[in-house]
C-alpha positions in Angstrom: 82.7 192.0 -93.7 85.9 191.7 -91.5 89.7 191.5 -92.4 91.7 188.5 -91.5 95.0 187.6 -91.9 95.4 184.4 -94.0 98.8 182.8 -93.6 99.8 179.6 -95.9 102.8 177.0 -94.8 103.9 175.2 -97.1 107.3 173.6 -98.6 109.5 175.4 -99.6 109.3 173.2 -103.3 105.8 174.1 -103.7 106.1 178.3 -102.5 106.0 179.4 -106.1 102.7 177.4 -106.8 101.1 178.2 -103.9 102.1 181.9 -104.5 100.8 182.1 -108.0 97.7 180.1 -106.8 97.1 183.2 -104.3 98.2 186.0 -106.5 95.4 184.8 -109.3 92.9 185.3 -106.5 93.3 188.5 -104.6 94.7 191.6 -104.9 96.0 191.7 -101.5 99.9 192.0 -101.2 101.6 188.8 -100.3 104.2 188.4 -97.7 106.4 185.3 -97.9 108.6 184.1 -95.1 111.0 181.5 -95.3 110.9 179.7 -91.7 112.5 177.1 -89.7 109.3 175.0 -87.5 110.3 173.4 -84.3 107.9 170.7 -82.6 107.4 167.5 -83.2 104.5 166.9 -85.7 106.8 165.6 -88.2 104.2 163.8 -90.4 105.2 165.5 -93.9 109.0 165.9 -93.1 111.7 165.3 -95.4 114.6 162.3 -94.3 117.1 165.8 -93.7 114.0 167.4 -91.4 113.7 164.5 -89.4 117.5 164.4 -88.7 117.3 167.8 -88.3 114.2 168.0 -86.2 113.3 170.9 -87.7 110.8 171.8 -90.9 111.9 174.0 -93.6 109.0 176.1 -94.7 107.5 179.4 -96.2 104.9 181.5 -94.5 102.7 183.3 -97.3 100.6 185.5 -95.1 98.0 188.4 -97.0 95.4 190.7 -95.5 92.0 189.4 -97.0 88.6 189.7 -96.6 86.8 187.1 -94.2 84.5 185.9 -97.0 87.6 185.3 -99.8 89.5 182.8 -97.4 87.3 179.3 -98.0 87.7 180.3 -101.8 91.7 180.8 -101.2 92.1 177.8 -99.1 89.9 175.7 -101.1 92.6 176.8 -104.5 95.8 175.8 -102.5 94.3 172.9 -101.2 93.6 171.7 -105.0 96.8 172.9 -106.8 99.1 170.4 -106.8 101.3 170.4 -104.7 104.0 168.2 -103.7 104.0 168.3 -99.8 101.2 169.1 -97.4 100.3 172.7 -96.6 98.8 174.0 -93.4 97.1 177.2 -92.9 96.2 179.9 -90.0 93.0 182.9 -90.0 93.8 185.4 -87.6 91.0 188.4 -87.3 92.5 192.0 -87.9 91.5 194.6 -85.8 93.4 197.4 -87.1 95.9 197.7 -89.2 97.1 201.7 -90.9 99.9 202.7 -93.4 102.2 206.1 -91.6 104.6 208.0 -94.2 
């Protein structure tokens, strides 16, 4: 079984859902992100994001185990949420703690 990092976007509205969502599932220490996208798939943008050209989102990224990311995925995608989320699984390779 590998590592992977599993990173949520989603609105910044729907961060503390999608948090607790992820928190009720894994153990794994959360890292949220508030982010500014750029680009021009503007499909679930806000009236001020289209003006703006620019998405306001948060990143929740955690280190989990390859086989607990459907199950994640699958909770996020279910919770109800107000805006669309997307979400990215990058393999780990390494990764260390130094004091």
């Amino acid at each position: 079984m590998h590592d992977v990092l599993l990173t949520i976007y989603c609105d910044r509205a729907d961060s503390t859902l999608v948090t607790d969502t992820l928190r009720g599932l894994t153990d794994s220490p959360l890292h949220i992100d508030e982010i500014h996208v750029l680009g021009r798939d503007f499909g679930d943008a806000l009236t001020g994001e289209l003006v703006r050209g620019a998405l306001r989102r948060t990143a929740i990224a955690a280190v989990v185990a390859e086989n607990a990311t459907a199950a994640l995925v699958d909770a996020v995608v279910a919770a109800r949420r107000g805006k669309p989320v997307r979400w990215l699984i990058i393999p780990v390779l390494d990764r260390g703690r130094a004091a």
